[in-house]
N, C-alpha and C positions, 0 to 999 in steps of 0.2 A: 504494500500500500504506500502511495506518496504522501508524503508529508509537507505541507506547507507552511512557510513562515512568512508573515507580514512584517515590515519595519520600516521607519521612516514619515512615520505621523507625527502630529505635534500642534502646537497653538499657533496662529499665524494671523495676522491681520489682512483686513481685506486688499487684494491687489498684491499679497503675496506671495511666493513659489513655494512648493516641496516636492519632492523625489521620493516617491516610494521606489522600493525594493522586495520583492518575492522570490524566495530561495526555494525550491524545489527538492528534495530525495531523489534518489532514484534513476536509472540510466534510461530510462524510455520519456523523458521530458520533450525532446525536442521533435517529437513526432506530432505532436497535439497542436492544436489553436487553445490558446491560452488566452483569460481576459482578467479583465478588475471590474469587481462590482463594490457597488457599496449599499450602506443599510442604513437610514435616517431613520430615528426614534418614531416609533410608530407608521413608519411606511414598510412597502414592500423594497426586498432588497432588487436589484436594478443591475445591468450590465451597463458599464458608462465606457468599456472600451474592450479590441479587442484583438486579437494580432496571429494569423494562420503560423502554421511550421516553415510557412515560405517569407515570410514578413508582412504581407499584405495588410493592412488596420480597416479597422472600421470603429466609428468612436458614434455615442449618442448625441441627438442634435443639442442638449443640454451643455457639452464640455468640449464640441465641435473648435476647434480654433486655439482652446485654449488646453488642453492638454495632451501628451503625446506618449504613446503605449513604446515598448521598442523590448527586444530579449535577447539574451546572451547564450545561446544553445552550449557553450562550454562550459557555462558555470552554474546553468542550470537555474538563470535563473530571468524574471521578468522585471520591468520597473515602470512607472508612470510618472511622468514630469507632466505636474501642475504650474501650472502658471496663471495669471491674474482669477485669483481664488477668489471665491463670494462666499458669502456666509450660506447662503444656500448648500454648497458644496458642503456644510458639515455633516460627516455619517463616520460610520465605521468600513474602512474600504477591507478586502478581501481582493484576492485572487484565486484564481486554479480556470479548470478549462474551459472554452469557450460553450455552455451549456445549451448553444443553438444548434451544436453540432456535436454532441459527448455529453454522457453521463459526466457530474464533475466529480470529485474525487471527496474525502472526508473534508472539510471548512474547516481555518485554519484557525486562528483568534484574532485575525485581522489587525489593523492599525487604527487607531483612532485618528481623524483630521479634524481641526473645529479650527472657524474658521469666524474671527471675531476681535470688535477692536476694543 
């Protein structure tokens, strides 16, 4: 079973950047479309990006422009670069696979982003 770890959340004012990172287990990572979702308090959790075993992305019209998915098939692992954050964008993000195309894998403990001045 893969294991996944979130990191690289934190407090951020609005109009700020962060960089997540998703570390992956396992030697069969780079086969998969992999994405970032996230989970705001009382909403349904959401796929907000999303990136084939080839590179190809597709991101939700919500984070279109301003965030960028990308993965390092050697190390196993995924990342999201945010940029001009809203408070909106506060949730707990997560990774693992692209669930429109795969089962996704056990949910890891995600990162928290709040995003607030």
């Amino acid at each position: 079973q893969v294991q996944l770890v979130e990191s690289g959340g934190g407090l951020v004012q609005p109009g700020g950047s962060l960089r997540l990172s998703c570390a992956a287990s396992g030697r069969i990572f780079s086969i998969y479309g992999m994405g970032w979702y996230r989970q705001a308090p009382g909403k349904r959790r959401e796929l907000v990006a999303a990136i084939s075993s080839g590179g190809s992305t597709n991101y939700a019209d919500s984070v279109k422009g301003r965030f960028t998915i990308s993965r390092d098939n050697a190390k196993n692992t995924v990342y999201l670069q945010m940029n001009s954050l809203k408070p909106e964008d506060t949730a707990v993000y997560h990774c693992n696979k692209d669930w429109t195309i795969a089962t996704p894998w056990a949910w890891g403990q995600g990162t928290q982003v709040t995003v607030s001045s």
